[in-house]
Kinemage of the C-alpha trace (Angstrom):
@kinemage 1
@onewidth
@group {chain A} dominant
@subgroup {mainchain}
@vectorlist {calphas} color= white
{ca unk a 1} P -7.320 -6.301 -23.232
{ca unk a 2} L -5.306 -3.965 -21.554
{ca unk a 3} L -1.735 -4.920 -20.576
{ca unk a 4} L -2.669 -3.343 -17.070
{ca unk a 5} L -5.820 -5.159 -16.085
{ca unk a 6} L -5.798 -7.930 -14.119
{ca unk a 7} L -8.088 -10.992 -13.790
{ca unk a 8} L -9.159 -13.470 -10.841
{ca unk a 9} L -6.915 -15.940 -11.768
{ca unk a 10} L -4.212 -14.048 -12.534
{ca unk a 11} L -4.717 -12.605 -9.208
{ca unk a 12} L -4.838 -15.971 -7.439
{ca unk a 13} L -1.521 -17.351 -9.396
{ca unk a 14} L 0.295 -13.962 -8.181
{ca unk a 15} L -0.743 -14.126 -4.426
{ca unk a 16} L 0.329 -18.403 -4.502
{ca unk a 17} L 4.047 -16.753 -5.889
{ca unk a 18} L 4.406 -13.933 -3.010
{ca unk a 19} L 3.043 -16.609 0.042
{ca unk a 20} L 5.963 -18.987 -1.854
{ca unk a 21} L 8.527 -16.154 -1.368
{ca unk a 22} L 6.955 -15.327 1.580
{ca unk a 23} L 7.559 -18.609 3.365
{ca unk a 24} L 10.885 -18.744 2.369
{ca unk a 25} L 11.818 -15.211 3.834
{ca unk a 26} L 9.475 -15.889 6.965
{ca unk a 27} L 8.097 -13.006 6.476
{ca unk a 28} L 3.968 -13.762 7.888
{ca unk a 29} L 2.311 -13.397 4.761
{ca unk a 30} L -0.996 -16.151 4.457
{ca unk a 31} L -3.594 -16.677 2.817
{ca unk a 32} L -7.737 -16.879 4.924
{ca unk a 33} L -10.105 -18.692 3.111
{ca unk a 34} L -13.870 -17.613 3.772
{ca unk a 35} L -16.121 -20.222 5.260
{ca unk a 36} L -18.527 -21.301 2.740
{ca unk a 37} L -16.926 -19.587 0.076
{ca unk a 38} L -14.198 -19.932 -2.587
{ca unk a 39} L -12.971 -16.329 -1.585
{ca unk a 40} L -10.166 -15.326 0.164
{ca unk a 41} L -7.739 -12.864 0.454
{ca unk a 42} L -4.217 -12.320 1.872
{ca unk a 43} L -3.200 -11.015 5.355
{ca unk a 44} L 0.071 -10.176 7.431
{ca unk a 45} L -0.077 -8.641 10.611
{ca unk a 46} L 2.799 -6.014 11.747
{ca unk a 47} L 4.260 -4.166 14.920
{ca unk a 48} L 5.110 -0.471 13.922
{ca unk a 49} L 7.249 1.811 15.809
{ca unk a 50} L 5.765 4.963 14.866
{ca unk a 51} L 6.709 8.984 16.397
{ca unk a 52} L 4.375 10.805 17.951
{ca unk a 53} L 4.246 14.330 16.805
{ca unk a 54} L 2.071 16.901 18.469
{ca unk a 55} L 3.180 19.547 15.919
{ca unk a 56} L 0.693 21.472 13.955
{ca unk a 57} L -0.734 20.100 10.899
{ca unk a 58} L -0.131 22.312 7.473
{ca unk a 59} L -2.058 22.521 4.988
{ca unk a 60} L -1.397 22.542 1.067
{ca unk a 61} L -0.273 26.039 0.681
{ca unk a 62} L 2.357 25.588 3.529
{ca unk a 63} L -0.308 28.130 6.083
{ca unk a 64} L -0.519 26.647 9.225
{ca unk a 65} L -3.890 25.319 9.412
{ca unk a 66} L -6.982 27.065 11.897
{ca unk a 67} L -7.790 23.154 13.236
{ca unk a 68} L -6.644 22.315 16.574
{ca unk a 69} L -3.044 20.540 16.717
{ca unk a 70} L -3.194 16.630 16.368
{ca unk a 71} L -1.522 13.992 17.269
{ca unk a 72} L 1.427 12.804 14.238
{ca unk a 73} L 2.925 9.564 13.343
{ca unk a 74} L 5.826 9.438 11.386
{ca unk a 75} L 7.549 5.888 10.417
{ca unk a 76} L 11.359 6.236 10.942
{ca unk a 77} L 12.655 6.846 7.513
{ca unk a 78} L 15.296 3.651 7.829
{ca unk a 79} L 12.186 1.218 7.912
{ca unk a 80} L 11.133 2.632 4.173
{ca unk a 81} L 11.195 0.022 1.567
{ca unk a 82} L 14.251 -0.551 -0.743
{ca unk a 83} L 11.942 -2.309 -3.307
{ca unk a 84} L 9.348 0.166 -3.689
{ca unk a 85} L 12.094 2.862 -4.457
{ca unk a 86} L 13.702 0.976 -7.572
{ca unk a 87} L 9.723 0.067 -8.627
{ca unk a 88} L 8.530 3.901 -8.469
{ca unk a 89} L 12.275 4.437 -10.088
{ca unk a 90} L 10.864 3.275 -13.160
{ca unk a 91} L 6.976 4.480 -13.052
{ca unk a 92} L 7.637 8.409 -11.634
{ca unk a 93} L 9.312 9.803 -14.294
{ca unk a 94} L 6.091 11.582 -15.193
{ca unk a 95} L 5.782 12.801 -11.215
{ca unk a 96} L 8.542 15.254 -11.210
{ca unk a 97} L 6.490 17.996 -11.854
{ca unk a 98} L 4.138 17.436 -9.285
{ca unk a 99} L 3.608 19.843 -6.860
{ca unk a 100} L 4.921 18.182 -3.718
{ca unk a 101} L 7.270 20.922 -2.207
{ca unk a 102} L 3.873 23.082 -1.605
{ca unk a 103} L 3.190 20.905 1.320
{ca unk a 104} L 4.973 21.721 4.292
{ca unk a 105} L 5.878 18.776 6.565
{ca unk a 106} L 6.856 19.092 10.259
{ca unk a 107} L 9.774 17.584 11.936
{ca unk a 108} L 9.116 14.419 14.294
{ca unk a 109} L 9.261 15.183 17.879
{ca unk a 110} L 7.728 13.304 20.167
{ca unk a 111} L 8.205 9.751 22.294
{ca unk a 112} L 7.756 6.235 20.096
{ca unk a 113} L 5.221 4.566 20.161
{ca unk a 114} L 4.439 0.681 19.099
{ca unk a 115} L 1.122 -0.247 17.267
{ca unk a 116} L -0.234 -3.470 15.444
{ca unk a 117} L -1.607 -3.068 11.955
{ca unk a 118} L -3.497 -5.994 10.423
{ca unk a 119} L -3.052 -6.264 6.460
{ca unk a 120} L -5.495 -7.849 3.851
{ca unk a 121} L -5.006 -7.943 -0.231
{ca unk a 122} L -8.201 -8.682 -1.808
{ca unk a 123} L -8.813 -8.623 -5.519
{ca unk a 124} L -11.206 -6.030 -6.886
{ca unk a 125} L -14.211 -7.273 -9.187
{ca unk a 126} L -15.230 -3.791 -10.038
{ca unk a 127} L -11.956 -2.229 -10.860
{ca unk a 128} L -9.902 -5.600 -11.600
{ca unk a 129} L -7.025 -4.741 -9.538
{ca unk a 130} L -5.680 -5.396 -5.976
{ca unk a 131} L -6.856 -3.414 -2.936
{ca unk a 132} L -5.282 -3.282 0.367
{ca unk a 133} L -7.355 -2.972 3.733
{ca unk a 134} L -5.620 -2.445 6.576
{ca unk a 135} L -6.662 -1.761 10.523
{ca unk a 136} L -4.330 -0.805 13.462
{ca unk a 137} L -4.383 -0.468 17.296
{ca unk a 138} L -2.741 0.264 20.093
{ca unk a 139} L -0.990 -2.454 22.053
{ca unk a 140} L -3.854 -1.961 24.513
{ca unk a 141} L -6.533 -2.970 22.459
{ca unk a 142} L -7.569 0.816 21.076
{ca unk a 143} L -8.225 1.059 17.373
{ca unk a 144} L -6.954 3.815 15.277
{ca unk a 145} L -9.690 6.681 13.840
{ca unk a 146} L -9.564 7.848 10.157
{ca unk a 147} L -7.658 10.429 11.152
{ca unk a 148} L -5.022 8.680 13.899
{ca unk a 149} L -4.807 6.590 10.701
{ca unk a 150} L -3.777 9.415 8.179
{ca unk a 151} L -1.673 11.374 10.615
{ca unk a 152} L 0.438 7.916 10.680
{ca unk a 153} L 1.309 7.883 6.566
{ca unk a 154} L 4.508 8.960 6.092
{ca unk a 155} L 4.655 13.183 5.064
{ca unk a 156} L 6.393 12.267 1.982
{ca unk a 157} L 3.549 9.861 0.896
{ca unk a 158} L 0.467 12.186 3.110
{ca unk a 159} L 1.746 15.154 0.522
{ca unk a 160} L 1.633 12.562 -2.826
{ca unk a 161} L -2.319 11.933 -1.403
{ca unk a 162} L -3.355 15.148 -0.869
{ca unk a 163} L -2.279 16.352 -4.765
{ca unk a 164} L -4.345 12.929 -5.757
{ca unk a 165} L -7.969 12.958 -3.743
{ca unk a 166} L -8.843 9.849 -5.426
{ca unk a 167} L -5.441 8.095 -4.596
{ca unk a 168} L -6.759 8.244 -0.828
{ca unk a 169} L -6.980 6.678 2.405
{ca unk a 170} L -11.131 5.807 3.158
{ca unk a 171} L -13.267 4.153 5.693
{ca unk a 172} L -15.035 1.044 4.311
{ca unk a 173} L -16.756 -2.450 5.370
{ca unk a 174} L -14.784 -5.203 4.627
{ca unk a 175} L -16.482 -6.989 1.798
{ca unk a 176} L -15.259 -10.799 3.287
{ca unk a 177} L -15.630 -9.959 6.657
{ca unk a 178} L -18.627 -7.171 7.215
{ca unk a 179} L -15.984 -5.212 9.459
{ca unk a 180} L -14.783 -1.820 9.143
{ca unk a 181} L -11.343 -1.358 7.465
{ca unk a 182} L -9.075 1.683 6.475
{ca unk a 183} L -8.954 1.185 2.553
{ca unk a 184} L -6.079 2.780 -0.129
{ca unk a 185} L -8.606 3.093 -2.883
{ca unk a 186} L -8.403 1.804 -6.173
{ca unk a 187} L -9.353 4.049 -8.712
{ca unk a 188} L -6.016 5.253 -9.345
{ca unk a 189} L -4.259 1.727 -9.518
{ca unk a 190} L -4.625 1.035 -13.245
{ca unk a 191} L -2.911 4.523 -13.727
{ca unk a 192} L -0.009 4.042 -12.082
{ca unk a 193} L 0.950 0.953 -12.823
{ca unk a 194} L 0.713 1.152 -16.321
{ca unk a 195} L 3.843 2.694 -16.877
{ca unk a 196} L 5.383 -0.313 -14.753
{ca unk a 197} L 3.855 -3.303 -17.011
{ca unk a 198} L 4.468 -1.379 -20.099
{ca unk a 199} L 8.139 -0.861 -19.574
{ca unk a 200} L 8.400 -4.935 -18.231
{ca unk a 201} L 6.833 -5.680 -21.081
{ca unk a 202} L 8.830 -3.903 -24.015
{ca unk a 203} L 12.184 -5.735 -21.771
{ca unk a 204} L 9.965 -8.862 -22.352
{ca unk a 205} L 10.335 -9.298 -18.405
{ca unk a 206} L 7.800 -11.726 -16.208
{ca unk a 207} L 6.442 -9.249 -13.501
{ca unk a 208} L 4.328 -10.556 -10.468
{ca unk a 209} L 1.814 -7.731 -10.806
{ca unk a 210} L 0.466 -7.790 -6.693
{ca unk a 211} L 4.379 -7.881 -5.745
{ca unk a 212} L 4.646 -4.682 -7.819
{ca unk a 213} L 1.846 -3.248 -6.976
{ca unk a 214} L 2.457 -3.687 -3.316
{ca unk a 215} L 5.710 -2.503 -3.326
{ca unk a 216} L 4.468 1.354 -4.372
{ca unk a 217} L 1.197 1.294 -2.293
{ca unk a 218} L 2.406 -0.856 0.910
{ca unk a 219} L 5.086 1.999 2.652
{ca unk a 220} L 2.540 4.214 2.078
{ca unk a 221} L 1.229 2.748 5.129
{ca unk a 222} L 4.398 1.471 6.946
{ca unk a 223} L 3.950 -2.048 5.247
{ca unk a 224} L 7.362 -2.863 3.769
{ca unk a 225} L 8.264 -4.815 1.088
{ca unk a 226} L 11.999 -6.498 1.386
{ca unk a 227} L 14.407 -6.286 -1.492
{ca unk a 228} L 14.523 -10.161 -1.116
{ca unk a 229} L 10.849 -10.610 -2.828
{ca unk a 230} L 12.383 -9.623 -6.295
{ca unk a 231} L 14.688 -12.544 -5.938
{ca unk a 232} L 14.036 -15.725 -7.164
{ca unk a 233} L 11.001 -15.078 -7.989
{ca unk a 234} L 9.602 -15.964 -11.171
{ca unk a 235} L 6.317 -14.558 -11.830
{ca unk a 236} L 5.168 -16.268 -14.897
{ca unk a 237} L 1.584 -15.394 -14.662
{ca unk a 238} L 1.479 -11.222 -15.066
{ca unk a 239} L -1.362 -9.511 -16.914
{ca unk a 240} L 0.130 -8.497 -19.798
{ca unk a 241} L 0.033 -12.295 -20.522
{ca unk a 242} L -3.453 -13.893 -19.003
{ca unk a 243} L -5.960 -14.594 -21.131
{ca unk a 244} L -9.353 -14.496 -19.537
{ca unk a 245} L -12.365 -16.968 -20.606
C-alpha cells in the first residue's frame, strides 16, 4: 500500500486528533453527523476580510485579458498561514521551476469587505484522500458565484492553479448534503503530499495526514491553519502506518 493513501479509519482517527486540538485552541472546528447515517464530515465556519479589486484580470502570458474587468478579492497577506509555509517548506522543493512569474498579478485597491465562508472536510472513497468543500456569502445573505469565488484565492495561490488545471477550484453537489458547494479537487492530492509522508517517514515522525494536508490546501482559500495545531499533537494514526482490512 502506498505510504500516501489514506483509509476511512485512518481518516476518522485524524479528524478525532484536529477537533481535540481544535477544542483546546477554540478554534470552531466540529464534527456533523448525517441523520440516518454513519457519515459525517468536518465543518468550521469563518468571517473573511477580503479587498475588493476592480483591476483587470491577466491572463497567463501577463496580456491583459479581452474579458470585461471583474470584481477581485485578495486576503491581506498578514492573515496567511505560518503552518502551511514550513509544510510546503518541505514538499516544494520540486516547484521551483514552475512557471509562476508568467502570471501577472494586480495590486489590491479597493474598500474591504467582510464575508462568511462555511468549511466541510469529507473523506474521498474514490480517490482515498480528504476533500474540502467550502461556500461563502455576503453578510447579507448573497452567495458567492464560481467566479466571485476564484477572484477571492489569493494571486499567489490563483497563479499555482492556473499552471495545474486539475489542482482546481469546481462547482459540485455536496455528496452528504445534496447542496451545491465550491470544491478544491482531489486528483492532485496524492501527488503532493507524497513528498510530505515520505520525508516524515524516513525521520520516523507521526504525521496527522488531514492536519497536513489542510495546512497546504486550506489558505488557498483564506482558511488558516495556526502554528499552534503542530503542537502537542500526537498523531499516531498516519497512513504510512494503517493497515486496512
Amino acid at each position: 500500500m502506498s505510504s500516501c493513501v489514506l483509509d476511512e479509519q485512518t481518516f476518522a482517527s485524524c479528524c478525532q486528533l484536529l477537533l481535540q486540538r481544535s477544542e483546546q485552541l477554540g478554534d470552531g472546528w466540529s464534527w456533523e453527523a448525517v441523520q440516518g447515517s454513519e457519515e459525517g464530515y468536518l465543518r468550521k465556519t469563518a468571517l473573511r476580510s477580503v479587498v475588493i479589486d476592480s483591476s483587470p484580470v491577466w491572463d497567463q502570458e501577463g496580456a491583459r485579458s479581452e474579458s470585461e474587468p471583474h470584481t477581485s478579492c485578495h486576503t491581506r497577506p498578514d492573515q496567511q498561514s505560518g503552518l502551511a509555509d514550513s509544510i510546503k517548506g518541505e514538499s516544494d522543493d520540486d516547484d521551483k521551476d514552475d512557471d509562476e512569474d508568467d502570471v501577472v498579478c494586480t495590486a489590491s485597491k479597493g474598500n474591504s469587505q467582510v464575508l462568511q465562508y462555511e468549511y466541510h472536510i469529507l473523506y474521498s472513497c474514490s480517490y482515498s484522500t480528504p476533500v474540502l468543500y467550502f461556500r461563502a456569502f455576503t453578510l447579507d445573505g448573497r452567495s458567492l458565484s464560481l467566479e466571485e469565488a476564484w477572484s477571492c484565492v489569493h494571486p499567489h495561490f490563483r497563479a499555482r492553479l492556473h499552471n495545474s488545471p486539475l489542482s482546481t477550484i469546481t462547482l459540485q453537489e455536496h455528496p452528504l448534503l445534496g447542496q451545491s458547494f465550491f470544491m478544491l479537487h482531489p486528483c492532485r492530492t496524492e501527488e503532493f503530499m507524497r513528498p510530505v509522508l515520505q520525508a516524515a517517514q524516513d525521520q520516523h515522525r507521526s504525521v496527522n495526514y488531514v492536519l497536513l494536508w489542510l495546512s497546504v490546501v486550506g489558505p488557498v482559500v483564506g482558511l488558516e491553519v495556526p502554528l499552534k495545531y503542530s503542537t502537542q499533537l500526537h498523531p499516531a494514526a498516519s497512513p504510512s502506518s494503517a493497515k486496512p482490512d
